[in-house]
Each structure stands twice: as C-alpha cells, then as structure tokens.
C-alpha positions in Angstrom: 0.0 0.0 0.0 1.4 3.6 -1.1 1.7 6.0 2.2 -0.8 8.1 0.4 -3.1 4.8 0.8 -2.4 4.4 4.4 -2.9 7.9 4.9 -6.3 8.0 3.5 -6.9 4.9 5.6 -6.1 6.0 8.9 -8.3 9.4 8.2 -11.2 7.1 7.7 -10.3 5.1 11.1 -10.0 8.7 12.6 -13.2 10.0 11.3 -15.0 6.3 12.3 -14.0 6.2 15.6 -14.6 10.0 16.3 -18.0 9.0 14.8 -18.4 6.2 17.4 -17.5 8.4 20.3 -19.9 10.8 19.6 -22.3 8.3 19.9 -21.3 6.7 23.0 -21.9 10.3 24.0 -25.4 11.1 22.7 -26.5 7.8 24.4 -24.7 8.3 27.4 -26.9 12.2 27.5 -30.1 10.3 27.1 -29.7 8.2 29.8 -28.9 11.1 32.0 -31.8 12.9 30.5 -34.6 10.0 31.4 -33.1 9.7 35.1 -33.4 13.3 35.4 -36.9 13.1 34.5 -37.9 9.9 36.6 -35.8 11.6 39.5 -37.8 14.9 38.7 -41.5 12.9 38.3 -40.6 10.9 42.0 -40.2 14.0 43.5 -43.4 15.8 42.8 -45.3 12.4 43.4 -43.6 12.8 46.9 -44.4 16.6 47.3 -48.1 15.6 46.5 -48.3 12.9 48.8 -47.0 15.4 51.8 -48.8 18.0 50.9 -52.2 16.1 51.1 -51.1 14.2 54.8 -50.9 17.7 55.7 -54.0 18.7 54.4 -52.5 21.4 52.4 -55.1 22.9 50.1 -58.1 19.9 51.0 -60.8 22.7 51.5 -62.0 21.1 54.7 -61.4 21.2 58.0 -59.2 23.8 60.0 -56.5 23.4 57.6 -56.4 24.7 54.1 -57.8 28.5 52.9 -61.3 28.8 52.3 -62.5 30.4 48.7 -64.3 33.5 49.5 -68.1 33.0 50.7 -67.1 29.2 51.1 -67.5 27.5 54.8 -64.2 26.1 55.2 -65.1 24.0 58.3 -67.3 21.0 59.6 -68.6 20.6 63.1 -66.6 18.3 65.2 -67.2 14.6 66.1 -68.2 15.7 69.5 -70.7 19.1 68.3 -71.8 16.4 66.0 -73.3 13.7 68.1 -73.9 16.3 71.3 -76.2 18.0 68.8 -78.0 14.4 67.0 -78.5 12.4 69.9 -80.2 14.2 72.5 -81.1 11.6 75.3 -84.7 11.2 75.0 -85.0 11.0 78.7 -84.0 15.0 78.7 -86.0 15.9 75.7 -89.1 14.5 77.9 -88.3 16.3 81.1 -88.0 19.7 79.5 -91.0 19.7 77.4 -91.5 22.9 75.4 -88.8 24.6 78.0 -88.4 28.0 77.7 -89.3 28.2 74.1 -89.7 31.9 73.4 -92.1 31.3 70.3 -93.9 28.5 68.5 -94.5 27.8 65.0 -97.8 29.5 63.4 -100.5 27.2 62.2 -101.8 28.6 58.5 -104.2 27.6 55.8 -102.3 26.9 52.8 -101.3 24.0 50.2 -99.1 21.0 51.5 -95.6 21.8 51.3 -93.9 18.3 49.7 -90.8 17.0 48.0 -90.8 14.0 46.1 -94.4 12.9 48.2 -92.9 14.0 51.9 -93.4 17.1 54.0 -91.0 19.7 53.5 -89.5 21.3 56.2 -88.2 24.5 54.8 -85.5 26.6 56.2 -83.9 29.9 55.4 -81.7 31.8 56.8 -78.1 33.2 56.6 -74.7 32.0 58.8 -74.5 36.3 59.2 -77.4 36.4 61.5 -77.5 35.7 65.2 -81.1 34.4 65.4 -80.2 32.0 62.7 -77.4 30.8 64.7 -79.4 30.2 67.9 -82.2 29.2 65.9 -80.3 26.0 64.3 -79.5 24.4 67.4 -83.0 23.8 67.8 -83.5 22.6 64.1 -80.6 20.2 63.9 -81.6 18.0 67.2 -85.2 18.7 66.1 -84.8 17.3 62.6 -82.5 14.5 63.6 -85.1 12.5 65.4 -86.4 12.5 61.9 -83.7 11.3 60.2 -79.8 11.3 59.5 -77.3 14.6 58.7 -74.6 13.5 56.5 -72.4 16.2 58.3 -72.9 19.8 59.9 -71.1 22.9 59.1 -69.8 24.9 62.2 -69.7 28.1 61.6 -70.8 31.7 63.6 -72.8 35.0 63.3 -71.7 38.5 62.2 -68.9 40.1 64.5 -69.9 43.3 64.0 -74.2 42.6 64.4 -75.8 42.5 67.9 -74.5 39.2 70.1 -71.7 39.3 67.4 -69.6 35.9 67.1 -72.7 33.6 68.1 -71.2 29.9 67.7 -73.8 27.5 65.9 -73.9 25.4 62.7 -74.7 25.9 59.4 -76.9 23.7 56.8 -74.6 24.7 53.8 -73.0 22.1 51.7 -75.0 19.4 54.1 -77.6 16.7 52.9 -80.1 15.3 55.5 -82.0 11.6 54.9 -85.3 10.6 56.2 -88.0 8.1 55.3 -90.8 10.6 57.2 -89.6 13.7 55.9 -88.0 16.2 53.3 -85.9 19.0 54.7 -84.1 21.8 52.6 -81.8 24.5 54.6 -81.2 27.1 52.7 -77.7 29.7 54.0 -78.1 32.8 51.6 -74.5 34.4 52.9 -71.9 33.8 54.9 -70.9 35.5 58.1 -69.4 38.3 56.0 -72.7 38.5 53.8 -71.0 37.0 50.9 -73.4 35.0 49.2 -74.1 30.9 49.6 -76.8 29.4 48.7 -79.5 30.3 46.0 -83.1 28.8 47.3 -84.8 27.4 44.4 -87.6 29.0 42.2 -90.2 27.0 44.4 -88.9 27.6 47.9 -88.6 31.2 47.1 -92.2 31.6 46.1 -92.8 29.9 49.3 -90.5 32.2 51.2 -92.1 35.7 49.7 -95.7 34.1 49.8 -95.4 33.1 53.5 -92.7 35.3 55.2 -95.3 38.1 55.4 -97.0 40.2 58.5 -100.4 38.1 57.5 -99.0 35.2 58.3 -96.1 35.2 60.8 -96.2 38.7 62.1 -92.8 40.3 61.9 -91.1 38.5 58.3 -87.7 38.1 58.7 -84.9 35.6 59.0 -85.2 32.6 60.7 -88.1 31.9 58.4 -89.2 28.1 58.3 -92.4 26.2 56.6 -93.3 23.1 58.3 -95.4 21.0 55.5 -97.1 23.8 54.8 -98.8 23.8 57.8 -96.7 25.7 60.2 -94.4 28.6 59.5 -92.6 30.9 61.8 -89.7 34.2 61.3 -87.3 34.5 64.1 -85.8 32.0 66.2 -87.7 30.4 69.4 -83.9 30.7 71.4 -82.7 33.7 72.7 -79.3 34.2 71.4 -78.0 35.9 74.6 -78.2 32.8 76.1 -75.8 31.3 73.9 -73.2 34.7 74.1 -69.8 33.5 75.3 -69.9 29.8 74.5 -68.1 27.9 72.0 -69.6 25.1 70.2 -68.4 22.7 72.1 -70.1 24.2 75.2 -73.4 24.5 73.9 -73.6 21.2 72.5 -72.1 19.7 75.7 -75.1 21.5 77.6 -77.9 19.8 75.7 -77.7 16.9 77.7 -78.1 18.5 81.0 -81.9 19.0 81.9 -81.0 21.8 84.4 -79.3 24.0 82.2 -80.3 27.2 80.2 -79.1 26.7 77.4 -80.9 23.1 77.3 -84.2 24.7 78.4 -84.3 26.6 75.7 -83.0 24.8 72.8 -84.1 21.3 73.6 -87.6 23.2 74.6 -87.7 24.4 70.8 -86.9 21.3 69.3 -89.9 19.8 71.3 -92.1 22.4 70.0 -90.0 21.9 66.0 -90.6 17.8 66.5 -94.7 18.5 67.5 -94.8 20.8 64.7 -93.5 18.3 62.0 -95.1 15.3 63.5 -98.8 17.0 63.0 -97.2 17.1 59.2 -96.1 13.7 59.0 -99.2 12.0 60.4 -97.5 10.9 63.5 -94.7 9.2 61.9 -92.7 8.0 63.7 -94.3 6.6 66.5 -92.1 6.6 69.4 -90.7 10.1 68.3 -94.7 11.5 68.1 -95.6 10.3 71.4 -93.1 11.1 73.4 -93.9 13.3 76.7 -91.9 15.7 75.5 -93.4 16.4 72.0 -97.0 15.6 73.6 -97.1 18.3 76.6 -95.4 20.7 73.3 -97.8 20.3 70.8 -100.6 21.2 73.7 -98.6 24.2 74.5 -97.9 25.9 71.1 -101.7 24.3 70.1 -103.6 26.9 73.1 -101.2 29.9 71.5 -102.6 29.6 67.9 
C-alpha cells in the first residue's frame, strides 16, 4: 500500500472512531436525561403525597384557605353527636322549655318533595337568630332522620350578640323516610353569598314570610309541611353569648341548664310541629312526653 493509501486509511479510522465516540456520548446524554426526569417525576409524586397528609389545600377542616363565601369548616365529632343524639329521657323532662315562640298554624297547600313534608329553612350563617335558631333545628330534625355532616360556623362580628357559635346547613344533605328538609344559608358571616333557594322555595319564602301570616317576616323563616311557619328564632341568642360550640352542644344533655331549656324546649315544640305534618310518623318520636305536653302548648297559642 502507497503512504498516500495508508494515509487516507487511517483518516477514515480517525473520522469512524470520532463518529463512534460521539455516539457513546449522545446515548450516554439520554440516559442522564430520562433519570433526570424519573428523578424529577418521583419527587413531585412525593411533594403531593405530603402535601395532602398535611391537608395542604383539602378545602375542609381547619386546615387549608377557604374560597371567598365558602365555609371552610365541619362541626366536630363531638358538636356532632352532642347536637344528634339528644337523650330522649331529657328531651321528655323539658318539654316545650323555655321556648320563646312556637310555629304559626296557617291555611295553605301542603308543602312536599318528592311525596314528603318539606321542612323548609332559610336563613343566613351572618345572622345571630339564625345561629341560635339551628341548634334547635338540627336536634329537632335529627329524630327524623340522618345529617350526612354539619357545618360549624358563627354570626356577624360586627351585628348585635356578634360571634354567636352554631352550625350551618350549607353544603349538608339530610336523609329521612318521614320527611324532606331543605336549609337554605343565603350568605356567609361576612354577607358574601351561599346558597340560592330554588324557584319553588322562594315563592314559598315571599308568599309566607309576610306580616299576615307570621307577624314580623324576617330571618329565621321556616315552613313546616305547609302547615306551620314561623320568622325568628324560638332561642334567645343571649343565652348562647360566650360559649363555644363545644359548650353549647355539651349543655344539651343537662336537663338543668339554660341553654338546654331553651333549645331542647324548641326542638320539642319543631318535633310537635312536623309530626302533625307527618301524620305521626314515627311513633315513638310523636308520642313522646316531651313532643305531647309541646304540641298542647304551642296548640292553646294559635
């Protein structure tokens, strides 16, 4: 072979194996590239998985910011079954209590969903005879049936017994084989708005929530079965001034207290109310001391 041969030769070896090492290289970079991104993908799968232990952004709870007009938090274990089971036995040796105010009887078309009495409720979480008003509702209604949750929540700080502590019946769904029962919450405590009552409930609401038939209109305003309807709470909220939830809840289970008196009183007067709706159903609920010496009370004051 000439030397101009062997020359051309060993620039071809040159060029091949310069070739070759460039591509050890290239493959070399995308394998670094892919563990980057599996590296990259394991950490944010991590991030996620701390974030949500820590409850970071759930929407629920104590933790986590609430959107504006949203109630960012749900009554406690303890609020929950203080408020839902009642003893019976104390619900029986109050009687209608100190009940400041019954439901009106009216003359009008029966209030039904879906072939049940409705128990209509509307109010708003800003309002402190709303918030005193609910206690009574919620142990009321859940001799009835079953809340799914409660919302805690509390009245305006800047309206008269500012701060109230009560629940709220946004964002909660109630079951019941006897009855129907929609709560409507138009605002929040800082009047930003909630819940939208439907076409039919409001017609109800402006027909109703007039001098004719309740006297003063205004919120509380609730529709037993179209029988019934009332506007302002039957619990004075200056009983409740001070307390937590906790508190109040804890109190409904003591026959001697004020609090008790006059919210467990209400919800005897509530439970007569909706059992004249649904035909004494049920039984044991309906003929109870408690509801019986009630419905005689608020009966004499229509």
């Amino acid at each position: 072979m000439s030397s101009r041969a062997a020359t051309k030769a060993q620039a071809r070896e040159k060029v091949a194996a310069m070739r070759a090492e460039q591509a050890r290289k290239d493959r070399r970079r995308r394998v670094l590239l892919a563990g980057g991104a599996v590296v990259v993908v394991i950490a944010v799968v991590v991030a996620l998985v701390v974030a949500k232990a820590a409850g970071v952004g759930s929407g629920s709870g104590s933790t986590g910011a609430a959107k504006p007009g949203e109630n960012a938090t749900t009554a406690s274990a303890a609020v929950f079954k203080d408020v839902t089971t009642v003893p019976a036995s104390v619900l029986d040796t109050i009687g209608p209590g100190s009940a400041a105010s019954t439901p009106k009887k009216i003359t009008a078309p029966a209030l039904t969903v879906n072939g049940k009495p409705q128990v209509l409720y509307i109010g708003a979480e800003y309002c402190p005879y709303c918030a005193a008003q609910r206690w009574a509702l919620a142990v009321a209604l859940s001799r009835f049936g079953t809340f799914d949750k409660l919302s805690a929540t509390h009245s305006s700080t800047s309206d008269v017994y500012p701060d109230t502590q009560t629940l709220s019946f946004h964002d909660t769904s109630f079951t019941s084989p006897y009855l129907s029962f929609t709560g409507v919450e138009t605002t929040d405590p800082n009047q930003k708005p909630l819940d939208s009552p439907s076409s039919a409930d409001q017609k109800t609401y402006s027909t109703y929530n007039t001098a004719k038939y309740v006297g003063s209109p205004g919120i509380p305003f609730l529709d037993i079965g179209g029988r019934y309807v009332s506007a302002g709470t039957f619990v004075d909220p200056k009983l409740l001034a001070g307390k937590s939830r906790e508190q109040i809840a804890a109190a409904l289970s003591q026959p001697g207290s004020p609090i008790a008196k006059a919210v467990d009183g209400s919800a005897n007067v509530i439970t007569a109310a909706i059992c004249d709706v649904t035909k004494g159903e049920p039984v044991k609920v309906c003929t109870a001391p408690g509801v019986s010496s009630s419905f005689a009370a608020f009966g004499k004051s229509q």
